[in-house]
C-alpha positions in Angstrom: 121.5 134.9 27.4 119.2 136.1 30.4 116.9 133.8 31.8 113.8 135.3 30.4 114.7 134.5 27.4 115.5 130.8 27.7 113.0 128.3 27.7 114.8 125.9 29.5 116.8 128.1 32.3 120.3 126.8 32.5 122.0 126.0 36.5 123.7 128.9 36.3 120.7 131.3 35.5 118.5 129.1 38.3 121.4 129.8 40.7 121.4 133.5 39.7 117.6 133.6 40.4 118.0 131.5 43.9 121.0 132.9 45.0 122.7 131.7 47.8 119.5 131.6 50.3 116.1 129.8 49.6 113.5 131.6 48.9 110.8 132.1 51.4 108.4 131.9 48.4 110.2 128.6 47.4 109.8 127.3 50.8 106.2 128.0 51.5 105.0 126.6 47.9 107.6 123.7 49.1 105.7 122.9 52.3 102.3 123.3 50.5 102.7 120.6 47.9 104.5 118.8 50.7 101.2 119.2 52.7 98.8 118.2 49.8 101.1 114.5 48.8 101.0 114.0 52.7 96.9 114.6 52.5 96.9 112.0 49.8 98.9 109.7 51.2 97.1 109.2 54.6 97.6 106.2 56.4 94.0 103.8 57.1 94.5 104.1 60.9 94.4 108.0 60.4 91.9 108.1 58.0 89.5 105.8 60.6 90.6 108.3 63.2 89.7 110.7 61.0 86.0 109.9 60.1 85.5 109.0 63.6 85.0 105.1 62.6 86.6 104.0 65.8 83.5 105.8 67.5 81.6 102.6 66.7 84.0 100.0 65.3 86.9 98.5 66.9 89.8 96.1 65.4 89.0 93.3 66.9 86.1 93.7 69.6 82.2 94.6 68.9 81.6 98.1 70.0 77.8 99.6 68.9 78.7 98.3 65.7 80.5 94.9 64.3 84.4 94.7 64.7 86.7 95.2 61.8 88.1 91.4 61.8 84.6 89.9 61.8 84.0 91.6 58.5 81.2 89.5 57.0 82.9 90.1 53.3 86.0 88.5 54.2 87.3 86.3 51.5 84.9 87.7 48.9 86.7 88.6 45.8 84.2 91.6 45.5 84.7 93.0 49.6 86.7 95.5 48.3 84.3 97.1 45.9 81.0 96.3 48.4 82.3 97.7 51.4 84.0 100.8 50.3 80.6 101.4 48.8 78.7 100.7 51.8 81.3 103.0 53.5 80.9 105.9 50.8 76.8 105.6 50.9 76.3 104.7 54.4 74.4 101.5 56.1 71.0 101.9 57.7 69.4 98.6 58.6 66.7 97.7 60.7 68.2 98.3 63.9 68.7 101.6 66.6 72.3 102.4 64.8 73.0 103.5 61.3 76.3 104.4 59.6 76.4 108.2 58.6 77.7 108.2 55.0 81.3 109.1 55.0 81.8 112.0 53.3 86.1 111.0 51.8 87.2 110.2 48.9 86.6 107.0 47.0 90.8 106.0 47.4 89.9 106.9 51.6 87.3 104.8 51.2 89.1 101.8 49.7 92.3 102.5 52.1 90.0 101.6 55.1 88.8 98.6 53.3 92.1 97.2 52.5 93.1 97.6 55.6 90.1 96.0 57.3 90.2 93.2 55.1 94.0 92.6 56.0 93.3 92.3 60.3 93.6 88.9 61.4 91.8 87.1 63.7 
């Protein structure tokens, strides 16, 4: 039976399709979906790279803005939820500085958080 036919193509007909060689179709599509999981899966130090956070924040040291380990929601059961917010919408208080909006994902968002929330002291 010819792989067309099959629904489920057998080893033998994927092999006869594949050959010996890999595709440079199959390679590309590879290295795009490879691409997109990597895109996904960003680390929280790259995404604050990223978003240009560390243009105002540092770890542990007050820059223009507060420093990550003095987070004022530490040990609030809620931080998570507030902060990723106030990250996703922005913060403009009274003062010369505001915090643009950040224009990621909701998961980005929350990936910065957790990891804020985990710095020591």
């Amino acid at each position: 039976m010819c792989c067309q036919e099959r629904v489920t193509p057998s080893d033998e007909c994927l092999a006869s399709l594949l050959g010996d060689e890999v595709s440079p179709i199959f390679l590309a599509l590879a290295a795009m979906m490879s691409a997109v999981g990597a895109a996904h899966a960003q680390a929280p130090l790259v995404l604050l790279q990223q978003y240009r956070c560390y243009s105002c924040h540092a770890d542990d040291e007050a820059k223009t803005s507060p420093a990550y380990v003095d987070d004022t929601y530490r040990g609030d059961p809620q931080a998570v939820g507030i902060v990723a917010a106030a990250i996703s919408k922005g913060i403009h208080d009274t003062g010369p500085w505001h915090m643009p909006p950040n224009r990621g994902s909701d998961i980005d968002a929350k990936k910065i958080v957790e990891y804020i929330l985990s710095l020591k002291k």
